[in-house]
Structures are given as structure tokens and as C-alpha cells.
C-alpha positions as CSV (number, residue, x, y, z in Angstrom):
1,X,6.7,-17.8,10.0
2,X,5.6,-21.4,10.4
3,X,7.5,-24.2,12.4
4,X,6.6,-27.7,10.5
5,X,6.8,-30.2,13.7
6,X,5.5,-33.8,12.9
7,X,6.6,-37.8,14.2
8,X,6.3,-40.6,12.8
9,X,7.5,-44.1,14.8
10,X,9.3,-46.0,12.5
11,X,12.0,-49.3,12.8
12,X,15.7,-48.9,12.3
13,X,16.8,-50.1,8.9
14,X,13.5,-49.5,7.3
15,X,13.7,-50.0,3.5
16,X,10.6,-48.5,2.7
17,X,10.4,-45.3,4.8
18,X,13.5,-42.8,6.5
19,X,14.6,-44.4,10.0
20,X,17.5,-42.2,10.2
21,X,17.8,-38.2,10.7
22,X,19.8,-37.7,7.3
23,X,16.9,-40.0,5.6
24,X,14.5,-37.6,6.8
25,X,16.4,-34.6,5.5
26,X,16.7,-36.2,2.6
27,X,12.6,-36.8,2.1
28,X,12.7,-33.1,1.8
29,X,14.0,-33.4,-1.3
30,X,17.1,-31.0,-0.9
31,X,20.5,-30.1,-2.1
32,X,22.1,-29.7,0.8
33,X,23.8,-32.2,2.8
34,X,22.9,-33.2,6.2
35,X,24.8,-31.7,9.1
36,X,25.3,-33.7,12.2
37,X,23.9,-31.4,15.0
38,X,26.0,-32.8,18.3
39,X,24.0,-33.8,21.6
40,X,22.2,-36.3,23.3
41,X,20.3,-37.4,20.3
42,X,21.1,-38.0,16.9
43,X,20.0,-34.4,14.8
44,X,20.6,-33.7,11.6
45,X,19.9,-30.4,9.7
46,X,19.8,-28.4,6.9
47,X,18.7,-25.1,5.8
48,X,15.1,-25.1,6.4
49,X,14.8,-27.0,9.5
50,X,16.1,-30.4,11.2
51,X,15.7,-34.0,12.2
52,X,16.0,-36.4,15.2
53,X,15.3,-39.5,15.9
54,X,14.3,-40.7,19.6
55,X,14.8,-44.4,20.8
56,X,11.6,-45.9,21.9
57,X,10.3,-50.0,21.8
58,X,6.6,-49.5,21.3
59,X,4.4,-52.2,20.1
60,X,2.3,-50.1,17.7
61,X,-1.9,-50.7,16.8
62,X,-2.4,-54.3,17.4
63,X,-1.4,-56.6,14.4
64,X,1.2,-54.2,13.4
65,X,4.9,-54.7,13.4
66,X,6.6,-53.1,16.8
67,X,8.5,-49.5,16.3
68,X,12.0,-49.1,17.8
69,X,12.1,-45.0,17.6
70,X,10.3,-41.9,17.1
71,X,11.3,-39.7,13.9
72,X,10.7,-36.0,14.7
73,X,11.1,-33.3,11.7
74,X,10.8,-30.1,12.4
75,X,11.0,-27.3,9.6
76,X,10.8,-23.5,8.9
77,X,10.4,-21.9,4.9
78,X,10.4,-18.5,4.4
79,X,12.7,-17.5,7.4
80,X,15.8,-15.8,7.3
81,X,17.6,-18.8,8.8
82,X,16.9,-20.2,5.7
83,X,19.8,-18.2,3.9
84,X,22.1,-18.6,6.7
85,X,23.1,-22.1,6.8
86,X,25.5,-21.8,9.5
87,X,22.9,-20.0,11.9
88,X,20.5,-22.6,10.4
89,X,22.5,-25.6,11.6
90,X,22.6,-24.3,15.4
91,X,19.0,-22.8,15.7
92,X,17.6,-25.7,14.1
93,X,20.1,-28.2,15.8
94,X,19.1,-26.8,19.4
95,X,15.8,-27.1,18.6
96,X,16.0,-30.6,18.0
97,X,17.4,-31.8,20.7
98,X,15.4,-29.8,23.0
99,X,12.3,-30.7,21.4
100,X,13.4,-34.6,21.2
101,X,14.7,-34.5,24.7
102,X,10.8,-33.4,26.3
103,X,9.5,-36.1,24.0
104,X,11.3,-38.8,25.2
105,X,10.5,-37.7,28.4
106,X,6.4,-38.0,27.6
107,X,6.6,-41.4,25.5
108,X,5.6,-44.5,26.7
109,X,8.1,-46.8,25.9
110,X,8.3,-50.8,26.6
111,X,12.0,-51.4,27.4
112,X,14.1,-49.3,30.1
113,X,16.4,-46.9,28.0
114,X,18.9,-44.3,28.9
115,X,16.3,-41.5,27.3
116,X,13.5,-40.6,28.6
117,X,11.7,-40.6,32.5
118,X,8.5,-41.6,30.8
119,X,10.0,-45.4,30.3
120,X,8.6,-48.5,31.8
């Protein structure tokens, strides 16, 4: 079994690209709905894995429009989580905020937040 983990930083309200967990659940082109995975951070799953997203101000390259947060996806086919949605939703969910919580620890971020030791 493979575990899919990938970020992207993107801007809140982002027309042209997912700035919200159920967004990126959604990019995966499923059936199911979202499930709001409780925590620290905002999770949402499904199935076959789960997303969070992670506050962060970060200028991006130079001439590029600023980021406001970190989306991380994580994901899993071909598991047997994947045909128990329940057991799904709190593997996946735990995952996600545990994974989301050591990143915000590690970025780099411009404004002091509540997440994250690695802030300015």
C-alpha cells in the first residue's frame, strides 16, 4: 500500500484552484461527500484518504501573488480502509491532523498565528 502525501500553498477563496479541504476532496473526483474530521485544523475525508488545510502568510517566488495556507492531501487506494468508510474517516482524519499539525510546526510563515512554533 501507498500513502499519496502532496501540498500545495494556495489563497483562500481561490476561484481557480481548491482552497478548502472539501474542494480538495472534491478534485478527486469522488462520490462521496466530504466528512468533517474534528481537531485543531480543518480535515476533511473520504474513503480513500483526507484533506487539511494549514494557515500560513507566505509571500511565494518573487512576482507572485502571496499564499495565505498550505493544502495537504493525503491518500491511500487499494487499502482496506477504502471499503470501510467509517474506519476510513478516523484513520484518515487522525492522520490529517497529525500530519498538518508537524507541518505547521516546520513552515516558515510571515505573520504570528496560533499554529505552528515555526512562525515569525
Amino acid at each position: 500500500m501507498a500513502v499519496n502525501v502532496s501540498g500545495e500553498w494556495v489563497m483562500a477563496d481561490d476561484a481557480a484552484a481548491p482552497s478548502t479541504p472539501a474542494e480538495g476532496v472534491a478534485e478527486h473526483n469522488t462520490r462521496e461527500k466530504p466528512k468533517k474530521y474534528p481537531g485543531e485544523h480543518d480535515v476533511a475525508t473520504w474513503s480513500h484518504g483526507a484533506v487539511v488545510v494549514v494557515p500560513c502568510e507566505h509571500p511565494g517566488r518573487p512576482g507572485a501573488l502571496p499564499y495565505d495556507r498550505m493544502l495537504l492531501d493525503i491518500s491511500a487506494h487499494g487499502t482496506p480502509l477504502n471499503d470501510e468508510p467509517h474506519r476510513a474517516h478516523e484513520v484518515f482524519g487522525l492522520l490529517a491532523q497529525h500530519a498538518a499539525s508537524r507541518l505547521a510546526d516546520k513552515l516558515d510563515c510571515e505573520q504570528q498565528g496560533e499554529q505552528g512554533s515555526g512562525r515569525k
